[in-house]
VOLUMVO-295784 format. One line per field, with one value per atom (N, C-alpha, C): residue number from 0; residue in three letters; chain; x, y, z. Coordinates in Angstrom, 2 decimals. Atoms other than C-alpha are relative to their C-alpha. Layout:
N
i c(NUM,...)
aa c(ALA,...)
ch c(A,...)
X c(X,...)
Y c(Y,...)
Z c(Z,...)
END
This chain:
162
i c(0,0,0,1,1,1,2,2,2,3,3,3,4,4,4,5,5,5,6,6,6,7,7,7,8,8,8,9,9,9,10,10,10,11,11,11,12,12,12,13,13,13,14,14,14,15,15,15,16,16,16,17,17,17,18,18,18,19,19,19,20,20,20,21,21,21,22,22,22,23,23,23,24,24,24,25,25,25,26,26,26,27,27,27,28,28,28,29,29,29,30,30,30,31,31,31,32,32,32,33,33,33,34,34,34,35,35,35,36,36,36,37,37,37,38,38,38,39,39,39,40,40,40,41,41,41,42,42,42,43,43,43,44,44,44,45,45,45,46,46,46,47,47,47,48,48,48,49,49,49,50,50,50,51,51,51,52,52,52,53,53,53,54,54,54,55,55,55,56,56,56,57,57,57,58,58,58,59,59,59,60,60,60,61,61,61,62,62,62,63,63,63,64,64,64,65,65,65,66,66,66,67,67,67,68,68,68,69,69,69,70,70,70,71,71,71,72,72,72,73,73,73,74,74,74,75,75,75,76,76,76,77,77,77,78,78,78,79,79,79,80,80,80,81,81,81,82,82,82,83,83,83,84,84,84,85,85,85,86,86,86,87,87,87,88,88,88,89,89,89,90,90,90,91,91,91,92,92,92,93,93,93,94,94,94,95,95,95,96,96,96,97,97,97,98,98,98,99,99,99,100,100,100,101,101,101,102,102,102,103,103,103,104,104,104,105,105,105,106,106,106,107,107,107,108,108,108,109,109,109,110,110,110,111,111,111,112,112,112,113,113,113,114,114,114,115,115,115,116,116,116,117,117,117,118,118,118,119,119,119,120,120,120,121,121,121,122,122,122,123,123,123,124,124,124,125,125,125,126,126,126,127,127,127,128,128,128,129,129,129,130,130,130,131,131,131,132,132,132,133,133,133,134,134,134,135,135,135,136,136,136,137,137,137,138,138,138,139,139,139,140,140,140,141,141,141,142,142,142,143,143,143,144,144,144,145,145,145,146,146,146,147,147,147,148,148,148,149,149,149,150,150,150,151,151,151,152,152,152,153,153,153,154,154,154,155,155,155,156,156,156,157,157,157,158,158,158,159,159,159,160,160,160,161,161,161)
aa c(UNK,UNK,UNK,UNK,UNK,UNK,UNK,UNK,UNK,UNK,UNK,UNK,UNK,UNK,UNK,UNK,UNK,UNK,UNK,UNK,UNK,UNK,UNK,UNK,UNK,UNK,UNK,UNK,UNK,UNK,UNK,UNK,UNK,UNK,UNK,UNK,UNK,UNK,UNK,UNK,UNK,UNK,UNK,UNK,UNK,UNK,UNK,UNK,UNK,UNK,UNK,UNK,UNK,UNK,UNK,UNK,UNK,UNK,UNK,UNK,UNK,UNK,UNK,UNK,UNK,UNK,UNK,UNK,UNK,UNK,UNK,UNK,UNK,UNK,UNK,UNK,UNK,UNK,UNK,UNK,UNK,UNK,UNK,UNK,UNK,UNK,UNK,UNK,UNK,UNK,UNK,UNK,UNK,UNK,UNK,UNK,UNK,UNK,UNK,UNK,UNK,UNK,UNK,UNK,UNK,UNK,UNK,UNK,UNK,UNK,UNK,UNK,UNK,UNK,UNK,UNK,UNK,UNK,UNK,UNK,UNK,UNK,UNK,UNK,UNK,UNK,UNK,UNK,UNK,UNK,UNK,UNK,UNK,UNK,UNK,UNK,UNK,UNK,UNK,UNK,UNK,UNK,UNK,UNK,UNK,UNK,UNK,UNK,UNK,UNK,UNK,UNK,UNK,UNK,UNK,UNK,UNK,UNK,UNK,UNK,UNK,UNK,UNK,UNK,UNK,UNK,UNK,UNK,UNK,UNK,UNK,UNK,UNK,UNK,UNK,UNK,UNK,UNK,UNK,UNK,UNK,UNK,UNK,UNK,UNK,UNK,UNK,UNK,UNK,UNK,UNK,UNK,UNK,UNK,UNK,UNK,UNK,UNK,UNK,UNK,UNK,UNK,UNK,UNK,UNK,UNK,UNK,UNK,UNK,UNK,UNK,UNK,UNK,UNK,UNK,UNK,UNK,UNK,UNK,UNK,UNK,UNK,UNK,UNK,UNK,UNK,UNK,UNK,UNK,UNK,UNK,UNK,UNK,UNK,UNK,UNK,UNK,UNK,UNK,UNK,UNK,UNK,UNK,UNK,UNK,UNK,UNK,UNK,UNK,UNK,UNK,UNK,UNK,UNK,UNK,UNK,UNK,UNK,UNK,UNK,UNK,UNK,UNK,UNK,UNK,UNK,UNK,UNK,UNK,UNK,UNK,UNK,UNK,UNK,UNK,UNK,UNK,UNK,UNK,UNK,UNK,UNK,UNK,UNK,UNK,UNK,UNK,UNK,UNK,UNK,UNK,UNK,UNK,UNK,UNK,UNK,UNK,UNK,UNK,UNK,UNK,UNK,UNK,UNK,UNK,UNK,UNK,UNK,UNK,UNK,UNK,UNK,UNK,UNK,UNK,UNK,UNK,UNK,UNK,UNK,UNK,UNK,UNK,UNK,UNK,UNK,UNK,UNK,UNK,UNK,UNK,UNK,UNK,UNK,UNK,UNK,UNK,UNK,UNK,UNK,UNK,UNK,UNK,UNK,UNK,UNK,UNK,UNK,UNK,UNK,UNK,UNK,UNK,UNK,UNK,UNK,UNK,UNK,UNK,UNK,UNK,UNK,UNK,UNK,UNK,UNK,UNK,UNK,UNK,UNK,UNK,UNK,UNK,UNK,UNK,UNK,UNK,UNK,UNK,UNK,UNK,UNK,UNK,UNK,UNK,UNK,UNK,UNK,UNK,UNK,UNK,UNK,UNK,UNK,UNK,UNK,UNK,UNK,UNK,UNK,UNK,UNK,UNK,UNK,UNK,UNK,UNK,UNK,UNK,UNK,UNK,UNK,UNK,UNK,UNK,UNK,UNK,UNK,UNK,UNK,UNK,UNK,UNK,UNK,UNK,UNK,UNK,UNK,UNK,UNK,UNK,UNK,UNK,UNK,UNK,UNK,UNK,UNK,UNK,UNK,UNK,UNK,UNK,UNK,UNK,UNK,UNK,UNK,UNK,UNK,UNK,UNK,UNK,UNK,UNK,UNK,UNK,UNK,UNK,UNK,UNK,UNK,UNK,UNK,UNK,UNK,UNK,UNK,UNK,UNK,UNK,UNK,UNK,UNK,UNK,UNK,UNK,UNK,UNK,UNK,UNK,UNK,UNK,UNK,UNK,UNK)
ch c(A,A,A,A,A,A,A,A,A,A,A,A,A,A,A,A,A,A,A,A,A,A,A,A,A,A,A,A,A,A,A,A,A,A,A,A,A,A,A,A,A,A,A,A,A,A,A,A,A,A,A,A,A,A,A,A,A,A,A,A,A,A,A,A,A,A,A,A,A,A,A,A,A,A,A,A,A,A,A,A,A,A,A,A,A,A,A,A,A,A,A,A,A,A,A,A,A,A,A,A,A,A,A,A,A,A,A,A,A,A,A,A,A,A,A,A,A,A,A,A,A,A,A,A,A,A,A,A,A,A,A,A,A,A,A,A,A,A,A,A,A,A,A,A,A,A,A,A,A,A,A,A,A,A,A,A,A,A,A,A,A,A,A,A,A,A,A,A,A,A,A,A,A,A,A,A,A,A,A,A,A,A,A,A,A,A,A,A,A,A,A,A,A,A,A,A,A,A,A,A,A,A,A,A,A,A,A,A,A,A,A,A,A,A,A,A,A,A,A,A,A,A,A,A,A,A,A,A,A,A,A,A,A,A,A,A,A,A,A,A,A,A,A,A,A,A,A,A,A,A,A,A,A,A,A,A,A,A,A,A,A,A,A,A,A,A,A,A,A,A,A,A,A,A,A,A,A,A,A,A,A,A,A,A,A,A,A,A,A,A,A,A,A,A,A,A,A,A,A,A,A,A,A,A,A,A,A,A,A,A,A,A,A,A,A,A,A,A,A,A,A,A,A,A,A,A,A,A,A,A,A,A,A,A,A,A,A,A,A,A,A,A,A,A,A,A,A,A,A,A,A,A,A,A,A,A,A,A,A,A,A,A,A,A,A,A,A,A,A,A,A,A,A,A,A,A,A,A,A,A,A,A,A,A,A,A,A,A,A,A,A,A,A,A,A,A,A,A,A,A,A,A,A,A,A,A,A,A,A,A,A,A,A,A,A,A,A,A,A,A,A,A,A,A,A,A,A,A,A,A,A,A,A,A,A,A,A,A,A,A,A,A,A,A,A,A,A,A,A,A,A,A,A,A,A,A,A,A,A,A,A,A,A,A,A,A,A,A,A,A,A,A,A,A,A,A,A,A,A,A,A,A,A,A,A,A)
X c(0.38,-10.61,-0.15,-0.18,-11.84,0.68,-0.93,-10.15,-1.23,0.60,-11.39,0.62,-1.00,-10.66,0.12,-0.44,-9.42,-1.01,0.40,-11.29,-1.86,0.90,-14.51,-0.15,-0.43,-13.28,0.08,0.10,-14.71,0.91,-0.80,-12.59,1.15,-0.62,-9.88,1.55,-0.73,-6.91,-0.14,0.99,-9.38,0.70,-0.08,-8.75,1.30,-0.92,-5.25,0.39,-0.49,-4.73,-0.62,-0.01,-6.61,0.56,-0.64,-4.64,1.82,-0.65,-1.56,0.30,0.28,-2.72,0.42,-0.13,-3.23,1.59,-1.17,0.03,1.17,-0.57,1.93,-0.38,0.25,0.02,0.30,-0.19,0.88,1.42,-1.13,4.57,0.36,-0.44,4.28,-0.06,0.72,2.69,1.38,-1.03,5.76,1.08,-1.56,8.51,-0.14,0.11,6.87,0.33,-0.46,7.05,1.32,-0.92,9.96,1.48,-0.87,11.99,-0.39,0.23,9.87,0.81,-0.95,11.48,1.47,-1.40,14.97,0.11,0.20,14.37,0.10,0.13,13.27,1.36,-0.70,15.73,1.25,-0.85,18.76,0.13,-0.19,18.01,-0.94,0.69,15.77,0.84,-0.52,17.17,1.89,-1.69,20.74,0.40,-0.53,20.99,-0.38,0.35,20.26,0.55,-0.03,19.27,0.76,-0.53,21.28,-1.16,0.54,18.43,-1.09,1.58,15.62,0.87,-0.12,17.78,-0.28,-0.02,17.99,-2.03,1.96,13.95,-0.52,1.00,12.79,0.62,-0.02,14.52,-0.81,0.49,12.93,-1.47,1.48,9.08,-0.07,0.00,10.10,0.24,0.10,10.81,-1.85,1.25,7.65,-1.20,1.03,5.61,0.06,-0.94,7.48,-0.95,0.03,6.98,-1.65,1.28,3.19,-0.40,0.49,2.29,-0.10,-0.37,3.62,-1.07,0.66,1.97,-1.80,1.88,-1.66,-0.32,-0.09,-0.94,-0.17,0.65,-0.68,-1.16,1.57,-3.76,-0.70,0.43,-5.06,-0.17,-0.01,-4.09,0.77,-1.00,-1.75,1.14,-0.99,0.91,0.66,-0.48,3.22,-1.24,1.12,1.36,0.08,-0.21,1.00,-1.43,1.21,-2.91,-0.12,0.41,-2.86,0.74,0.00,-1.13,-0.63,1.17,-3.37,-0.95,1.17,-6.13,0.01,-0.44,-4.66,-0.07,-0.79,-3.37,-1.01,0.61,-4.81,-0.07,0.01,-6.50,0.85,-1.19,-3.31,1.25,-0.48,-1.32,-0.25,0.23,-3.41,-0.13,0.15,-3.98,1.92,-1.89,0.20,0.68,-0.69,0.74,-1.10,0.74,-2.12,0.63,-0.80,-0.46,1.75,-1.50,3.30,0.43,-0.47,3.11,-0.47,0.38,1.47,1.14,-0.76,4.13,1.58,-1.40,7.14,0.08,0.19,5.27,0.24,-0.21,5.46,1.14,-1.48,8.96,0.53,-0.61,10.15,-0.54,0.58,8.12,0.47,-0.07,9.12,1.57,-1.62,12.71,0.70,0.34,11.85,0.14,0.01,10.71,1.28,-0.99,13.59,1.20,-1.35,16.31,-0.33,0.58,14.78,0.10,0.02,14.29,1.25,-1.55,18.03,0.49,-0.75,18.97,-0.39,0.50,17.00,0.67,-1.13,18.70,0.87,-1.62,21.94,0.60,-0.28,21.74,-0.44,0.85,19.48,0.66,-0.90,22.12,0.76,-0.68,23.82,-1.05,0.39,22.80,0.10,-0.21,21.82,0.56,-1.03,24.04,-0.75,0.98,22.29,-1.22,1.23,19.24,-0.05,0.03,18.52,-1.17,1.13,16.80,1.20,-1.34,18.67,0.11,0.05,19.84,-0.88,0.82,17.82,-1.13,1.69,14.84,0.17,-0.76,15.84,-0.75,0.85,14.67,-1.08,1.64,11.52,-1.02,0.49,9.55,0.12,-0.24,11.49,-0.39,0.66,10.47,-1.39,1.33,7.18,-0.63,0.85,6.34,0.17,-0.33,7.74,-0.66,1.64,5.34,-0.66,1.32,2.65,-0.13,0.19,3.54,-0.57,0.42,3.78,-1.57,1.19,0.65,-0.96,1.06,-1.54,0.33,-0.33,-0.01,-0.56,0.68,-1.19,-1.30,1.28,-4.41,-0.42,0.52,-4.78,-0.01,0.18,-3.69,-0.74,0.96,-5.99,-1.20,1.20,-8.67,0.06,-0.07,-7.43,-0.03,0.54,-7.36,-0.81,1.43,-10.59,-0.95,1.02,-11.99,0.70,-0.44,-10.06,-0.23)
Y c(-0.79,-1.81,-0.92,1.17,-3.70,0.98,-0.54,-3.17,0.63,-0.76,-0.80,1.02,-0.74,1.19,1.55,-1.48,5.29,0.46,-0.89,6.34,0.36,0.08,5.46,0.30,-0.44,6.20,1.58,-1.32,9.77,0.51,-0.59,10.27,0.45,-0.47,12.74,-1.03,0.39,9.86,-1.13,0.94,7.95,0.88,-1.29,11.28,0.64,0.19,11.16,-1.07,1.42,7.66,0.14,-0.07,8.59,0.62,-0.98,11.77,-0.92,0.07,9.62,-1.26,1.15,6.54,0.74,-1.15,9.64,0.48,-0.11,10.59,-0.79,0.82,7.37,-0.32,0.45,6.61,1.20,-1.46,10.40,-0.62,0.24,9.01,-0.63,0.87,6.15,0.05,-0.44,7.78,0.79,-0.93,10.33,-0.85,0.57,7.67,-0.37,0.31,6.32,0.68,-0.94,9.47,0.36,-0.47,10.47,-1.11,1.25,7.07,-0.02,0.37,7.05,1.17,-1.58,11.07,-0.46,0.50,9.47,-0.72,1.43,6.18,0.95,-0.91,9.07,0.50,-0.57,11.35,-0.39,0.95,9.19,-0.76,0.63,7.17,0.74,-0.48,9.57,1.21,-1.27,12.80,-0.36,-0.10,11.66,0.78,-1.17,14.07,-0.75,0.47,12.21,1.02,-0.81,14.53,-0.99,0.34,14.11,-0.26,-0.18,14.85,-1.00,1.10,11.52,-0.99,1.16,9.38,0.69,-0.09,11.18,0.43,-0.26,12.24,-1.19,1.04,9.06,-0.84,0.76,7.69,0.49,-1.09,10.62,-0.24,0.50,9.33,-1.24,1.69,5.96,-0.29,-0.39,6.54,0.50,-0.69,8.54,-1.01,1.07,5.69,-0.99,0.73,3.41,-0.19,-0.26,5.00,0.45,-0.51,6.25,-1.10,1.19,2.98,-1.42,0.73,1.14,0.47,-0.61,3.82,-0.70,-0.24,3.19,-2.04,1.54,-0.90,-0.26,0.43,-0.71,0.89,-0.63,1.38,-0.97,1.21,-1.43,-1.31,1.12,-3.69,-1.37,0.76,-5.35,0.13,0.30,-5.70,-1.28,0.88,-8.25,-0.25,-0.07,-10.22,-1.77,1.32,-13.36,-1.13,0.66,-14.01,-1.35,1.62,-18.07,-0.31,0.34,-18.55,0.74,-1.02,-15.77,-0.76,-0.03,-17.08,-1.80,1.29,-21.09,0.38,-0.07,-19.52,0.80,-0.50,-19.10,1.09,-1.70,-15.95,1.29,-0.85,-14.27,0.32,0.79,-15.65,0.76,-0.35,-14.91,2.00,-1.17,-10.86,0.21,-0.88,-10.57,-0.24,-0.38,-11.74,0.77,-0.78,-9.43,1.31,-1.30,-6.70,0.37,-0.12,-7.32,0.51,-0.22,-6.90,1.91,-1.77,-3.00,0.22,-0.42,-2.22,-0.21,-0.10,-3.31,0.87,-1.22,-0.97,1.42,-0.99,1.71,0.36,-0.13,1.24,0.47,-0.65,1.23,0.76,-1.69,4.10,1.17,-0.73,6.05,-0.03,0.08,4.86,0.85,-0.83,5.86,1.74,-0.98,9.17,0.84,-0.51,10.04,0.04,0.00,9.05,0.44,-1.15,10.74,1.37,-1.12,13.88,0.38,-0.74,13.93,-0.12,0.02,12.62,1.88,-1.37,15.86,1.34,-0.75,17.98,0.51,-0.17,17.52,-0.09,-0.30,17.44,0.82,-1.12,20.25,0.96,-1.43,22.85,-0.73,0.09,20.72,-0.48,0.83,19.98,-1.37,1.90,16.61,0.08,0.43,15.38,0.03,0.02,16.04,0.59,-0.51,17.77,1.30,-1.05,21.26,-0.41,0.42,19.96,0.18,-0.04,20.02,-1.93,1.85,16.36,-0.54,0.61,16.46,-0.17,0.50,16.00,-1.38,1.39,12.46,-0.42,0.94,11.59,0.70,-1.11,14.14,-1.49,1.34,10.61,-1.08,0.82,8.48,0.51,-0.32,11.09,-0.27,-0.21,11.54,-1.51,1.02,8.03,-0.29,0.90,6.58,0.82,-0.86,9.33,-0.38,0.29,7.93,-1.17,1.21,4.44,-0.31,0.15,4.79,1.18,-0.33,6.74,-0.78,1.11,4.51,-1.53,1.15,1.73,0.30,-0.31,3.54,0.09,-0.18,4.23,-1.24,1.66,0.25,-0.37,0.33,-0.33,-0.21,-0.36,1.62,-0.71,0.63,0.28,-1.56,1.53,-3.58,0.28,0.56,-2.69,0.94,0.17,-1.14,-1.55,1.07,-4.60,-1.07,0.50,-6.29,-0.15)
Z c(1.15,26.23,-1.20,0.73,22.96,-0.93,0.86,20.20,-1.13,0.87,17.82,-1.11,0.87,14.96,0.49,-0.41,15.82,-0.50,0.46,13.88,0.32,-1.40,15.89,1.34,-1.67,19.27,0.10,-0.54,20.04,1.31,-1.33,23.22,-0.85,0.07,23.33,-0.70,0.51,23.00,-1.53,1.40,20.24,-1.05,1.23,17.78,0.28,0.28,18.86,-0.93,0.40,17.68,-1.45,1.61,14.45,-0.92,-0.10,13.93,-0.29,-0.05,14.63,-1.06,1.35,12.13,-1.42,1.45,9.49,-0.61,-0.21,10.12,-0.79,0.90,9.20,-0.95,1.64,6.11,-1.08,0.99,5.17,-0.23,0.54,5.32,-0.23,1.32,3.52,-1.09,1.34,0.79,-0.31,-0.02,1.42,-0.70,0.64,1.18,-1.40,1.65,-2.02,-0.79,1.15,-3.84,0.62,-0.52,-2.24,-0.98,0.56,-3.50,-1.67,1.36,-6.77,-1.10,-0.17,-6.96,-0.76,-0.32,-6.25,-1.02,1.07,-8.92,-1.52,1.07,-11.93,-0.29,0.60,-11.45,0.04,0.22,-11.21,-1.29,0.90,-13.84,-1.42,1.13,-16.27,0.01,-0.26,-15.15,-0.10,0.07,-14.75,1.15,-1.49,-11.33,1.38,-0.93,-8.24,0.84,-1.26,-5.38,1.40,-1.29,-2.10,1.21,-1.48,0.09,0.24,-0.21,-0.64,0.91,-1.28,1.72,0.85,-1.32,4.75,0.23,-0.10,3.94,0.09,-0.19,3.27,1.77,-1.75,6.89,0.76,-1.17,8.35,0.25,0.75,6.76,0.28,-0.26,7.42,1.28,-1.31,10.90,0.65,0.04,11.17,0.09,0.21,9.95,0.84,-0.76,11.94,1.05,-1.61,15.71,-0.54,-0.14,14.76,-0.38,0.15,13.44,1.80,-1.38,16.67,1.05,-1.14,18.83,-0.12,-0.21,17.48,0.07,-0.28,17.42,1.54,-1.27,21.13,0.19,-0.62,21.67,-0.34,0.59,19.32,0.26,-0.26,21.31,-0.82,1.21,18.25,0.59,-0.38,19.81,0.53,-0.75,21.75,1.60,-1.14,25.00,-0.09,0.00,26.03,0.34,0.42,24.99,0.53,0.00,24.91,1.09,-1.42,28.09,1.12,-1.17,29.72,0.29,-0.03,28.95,0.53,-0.79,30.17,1.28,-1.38,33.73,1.06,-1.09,36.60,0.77,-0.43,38.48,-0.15,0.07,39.77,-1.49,1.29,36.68,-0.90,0.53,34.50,-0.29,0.06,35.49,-0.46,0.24,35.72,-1.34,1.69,32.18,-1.06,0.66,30.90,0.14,-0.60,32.85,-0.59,0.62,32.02,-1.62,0.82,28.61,-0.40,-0.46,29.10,0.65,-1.12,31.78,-1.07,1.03,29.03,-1.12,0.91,26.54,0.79,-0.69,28.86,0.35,-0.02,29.58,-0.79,1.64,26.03,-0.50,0.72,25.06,0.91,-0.61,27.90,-0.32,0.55,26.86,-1.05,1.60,23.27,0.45,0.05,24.57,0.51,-0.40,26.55,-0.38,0.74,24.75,-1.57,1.44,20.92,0.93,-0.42,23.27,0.28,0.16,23.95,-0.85,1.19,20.89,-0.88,0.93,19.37,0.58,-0.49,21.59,-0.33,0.32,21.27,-1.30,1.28,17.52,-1.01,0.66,16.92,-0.96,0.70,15.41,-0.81,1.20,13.43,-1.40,1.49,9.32,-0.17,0.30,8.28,-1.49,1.15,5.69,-1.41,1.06,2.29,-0.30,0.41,3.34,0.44,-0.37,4.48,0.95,-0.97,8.08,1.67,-1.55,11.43,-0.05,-0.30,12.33,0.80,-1.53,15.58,-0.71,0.58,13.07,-0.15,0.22,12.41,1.49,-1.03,16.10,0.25,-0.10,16.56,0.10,-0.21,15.47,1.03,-1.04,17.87,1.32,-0.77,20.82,0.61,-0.49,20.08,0.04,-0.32,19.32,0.80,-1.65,22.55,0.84,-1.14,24.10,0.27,-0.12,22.71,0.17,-0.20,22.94,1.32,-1.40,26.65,0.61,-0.35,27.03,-0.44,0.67,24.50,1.14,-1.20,27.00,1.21,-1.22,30.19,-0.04,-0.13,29.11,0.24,0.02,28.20,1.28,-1.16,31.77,0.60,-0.94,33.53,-0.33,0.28,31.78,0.18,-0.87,32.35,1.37,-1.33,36.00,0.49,-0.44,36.11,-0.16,0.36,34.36,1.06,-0.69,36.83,1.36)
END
């Protein structure tokens, strides 16, 4: 797959990946005001709200795991390029391959362990905000979803060109 921007890529996981780009730049924009919020009324207001930390982790998280996700579709990620492209036939396909197959892992890691984290902390309050706690990993779920799907797709398509 070459690398391209999301927002070009008409296929179904293309207009995910732009969708999921949109996403994190919505919650960097978030943490900014969110912190700039926090900065004001602290020091203009004199009242500092309880609830811009656990929001801005939650936005900063967010940005985090959706940023990651659309890097490997992107192909930005970890890999081991300059000795690929040194090593011979076999060689060369298994360190093109390995570094897909470790994204897939840790996203599938990601997903499964955020999905129990969200779980098992769904009913309780997060400390300061009016949110459940299990929101806190919702991000870590879903990105390790998409990590390891934006990783599988790359696969398939290295071993079709393969």
């Amino acid at each position: 797959m070459n690398e391209q921007e999301p927002s070009s890529d008409k296929t179904l996981l293309g207009r995910v990946a732009a969708v999921t780009l949109t996403l994190a730049c919505l919650a960097l924009v978030g943490v900014a005001a969110v912190e700039g919020w926090q900065v004001f009324a602290r020091y203009v207001l004199n009242n500092s709200p309880s609830w811009t930390e656990p929001v801005a982790l939650l936005l900063m998280s967010t940005a985090m795991m959706c940023g990651a996700a659309v890097g490997v579709r992107g192909n930005r990620h970890f890999g081991f390029a300059m000795l690929a492209e040194k090593a011979p036939g076999n060689i060369r396909r298994a360190l093109q391959l390995l570094p897909l197959l470790i994204a897939i892992a840790i996203g599938l890691l990601f997903l499964i362990a955020g999905a129990h984290l969200v779980i098992e902390s769904w009913d309780f309050r997060m400390a300061g905000a009016p949110l459940p706690q299990g929101s806190i990993y919702v991000p870590i779920a879903g990105g390790g979803g998409l990590i390891a799907l934006f990783a599988l797709e790359r696969l398939l398509e290295l071993r079709r060109q393969l």
